[in-house]
C-alpha positions in Angstrom: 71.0 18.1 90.1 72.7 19.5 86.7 72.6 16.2 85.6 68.7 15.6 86.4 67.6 18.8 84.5 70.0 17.9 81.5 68.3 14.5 81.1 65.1 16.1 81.8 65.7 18.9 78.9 66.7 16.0 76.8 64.0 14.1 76.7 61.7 17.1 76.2 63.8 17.8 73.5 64.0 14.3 72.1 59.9 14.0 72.7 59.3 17.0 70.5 61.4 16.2 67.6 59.8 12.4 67.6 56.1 14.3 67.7 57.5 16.1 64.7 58.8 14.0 63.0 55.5 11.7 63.2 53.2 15.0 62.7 55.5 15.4 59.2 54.5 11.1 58.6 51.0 11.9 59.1 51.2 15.1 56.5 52.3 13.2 54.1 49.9 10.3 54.5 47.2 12.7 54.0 49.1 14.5 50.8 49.5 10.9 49.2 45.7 10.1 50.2 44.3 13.5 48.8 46.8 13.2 45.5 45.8 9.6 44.6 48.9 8.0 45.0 47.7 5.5 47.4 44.9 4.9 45.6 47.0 3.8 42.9 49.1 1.9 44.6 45.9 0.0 45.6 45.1 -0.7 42.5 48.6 -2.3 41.6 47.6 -4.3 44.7 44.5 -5.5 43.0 46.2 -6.2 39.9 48.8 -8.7 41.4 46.4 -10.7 43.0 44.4 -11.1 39.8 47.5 -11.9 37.8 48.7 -14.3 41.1 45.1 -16.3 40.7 46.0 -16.6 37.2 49.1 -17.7 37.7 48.1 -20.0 40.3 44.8 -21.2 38.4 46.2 -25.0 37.9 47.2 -25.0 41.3 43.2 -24.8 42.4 44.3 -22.1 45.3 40.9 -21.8 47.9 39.3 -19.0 48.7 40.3 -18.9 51.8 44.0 -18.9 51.1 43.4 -15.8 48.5 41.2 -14.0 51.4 44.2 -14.5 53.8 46.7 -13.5 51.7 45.3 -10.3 50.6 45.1 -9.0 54.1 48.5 -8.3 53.7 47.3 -5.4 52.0 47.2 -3.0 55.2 50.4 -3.9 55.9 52.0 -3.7 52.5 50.0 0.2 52.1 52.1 1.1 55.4 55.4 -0.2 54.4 54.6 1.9 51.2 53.4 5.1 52.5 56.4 5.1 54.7 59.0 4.8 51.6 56.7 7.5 50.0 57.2 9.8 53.6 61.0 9.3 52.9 60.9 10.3 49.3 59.0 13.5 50.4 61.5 14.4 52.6 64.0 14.6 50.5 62.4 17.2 48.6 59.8 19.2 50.7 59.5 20.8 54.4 57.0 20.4 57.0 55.5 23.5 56.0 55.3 22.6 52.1 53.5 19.2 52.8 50.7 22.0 54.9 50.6 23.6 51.4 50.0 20.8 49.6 47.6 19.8 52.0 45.6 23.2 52.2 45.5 22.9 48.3 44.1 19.5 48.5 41.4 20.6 51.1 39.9 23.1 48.6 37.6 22.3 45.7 40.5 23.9 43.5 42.7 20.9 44.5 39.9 18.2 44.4 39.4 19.4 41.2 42.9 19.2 39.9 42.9 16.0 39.0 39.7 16.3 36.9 40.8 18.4 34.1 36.8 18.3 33.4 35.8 20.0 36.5 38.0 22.8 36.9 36.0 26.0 36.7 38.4 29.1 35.5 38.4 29.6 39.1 40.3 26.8 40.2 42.6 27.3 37.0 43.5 30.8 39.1 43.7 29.1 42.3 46.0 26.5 41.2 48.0 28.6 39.0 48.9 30.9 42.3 50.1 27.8 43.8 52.3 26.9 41.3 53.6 30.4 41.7 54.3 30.1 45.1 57.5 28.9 46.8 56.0 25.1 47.4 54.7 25.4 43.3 57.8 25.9 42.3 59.4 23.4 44.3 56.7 20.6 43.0 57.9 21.7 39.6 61.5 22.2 40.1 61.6 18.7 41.9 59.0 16.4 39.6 62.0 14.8 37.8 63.4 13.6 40.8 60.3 13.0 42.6 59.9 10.8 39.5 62.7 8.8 39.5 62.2 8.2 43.1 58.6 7.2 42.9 59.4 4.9 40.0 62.3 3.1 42.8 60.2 3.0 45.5 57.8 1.3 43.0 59.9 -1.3 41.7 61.3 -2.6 45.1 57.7 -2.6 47.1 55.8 -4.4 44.9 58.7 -6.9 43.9 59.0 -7.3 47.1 55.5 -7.8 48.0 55.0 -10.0 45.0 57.9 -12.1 45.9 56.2 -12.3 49.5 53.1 -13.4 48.5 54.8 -16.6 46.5 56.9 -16.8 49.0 53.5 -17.8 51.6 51.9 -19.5 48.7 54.5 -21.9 48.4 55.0 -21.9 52.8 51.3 -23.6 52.0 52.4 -26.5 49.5 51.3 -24.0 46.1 54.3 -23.6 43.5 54.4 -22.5 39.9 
């Protein structure tokens, strides 16, 4: 019977952490929507396939094979925000990614990252954040947010670029 309610308290355990865990995934998706780093990241996206066509130009690639290839881009946004969730956690809590989020959510934090359309009241707003304890940490940790973006940069798209010539060439096109 003891050993029943152990296993029984460890999965409940076990099942908690995992929603947790996910729940802190999902806060970060939304942080990285809201802040315009996957945005970005889409347009790097866009960018490699325009230089791939150009690259591929003599090779007289179809439409077709393009269109297919650049439904990897779901995919490839996944594997990124992921890498992006495990850069996060390195730096900030459950509860900072909520602040972040709650600034985001306000026309304050919309605003942000149009210098133009920040009223002075949104210059208060956001300068109380930075005040606070998740502010500070944002500031204290933008170096080595930095340097981690910048990694996790450099191996997902060489490795997605490397992935897309690797199915070009699976379909007989080579530079």
């Amino acid at each position: 019977m003891k050993k029943i309610i152990a296993l029984v308290c460890f999965l409940a355990i076990g099942t908690s952490s995992f929603a947790q865990v996910d729940q802190y995934s999902e806060d970060v998706k939304t942080c990285i929507k809201s802040n315009g780093t996957m945005t970005y990241y889409e347009g790097v996206i866009d960018q490699m396939f325009t230089m791939l066509e150009e690259q591929f130009e003599s090779q007289a690639v179809p439409t077709t094979v393009w269109t297919e290839l650049k439904k990897e881009r779901t995919g490839a946004m996944d594997e990124l925000a992921q890498m992006v969730v495990s850069a996060y956690r390195a730096h900030f809590t459950h509860k900072d990614v909520k602040n972040m989020n709650a600034l985001y959510a306000t026309k304050a934090g919309k605003n942000m990252f149009k210098p133009e359309a920040l009223t002075e009241g949104d210059k208060i707003i956001l300068t109380e954040f930075y005040k606070s304890d998740t502010g500070q940490k944002i500031v204290s940790s933008q170096d080595s947010m930095n340097e981690s973006m910048g990694d996790i940069s450099v191996m997902w798209s060489g490795d997605l670029y490397k992935r897309m010539i690797s199915k070009l060439s699976e379909k007989g096109y080579d530079l």
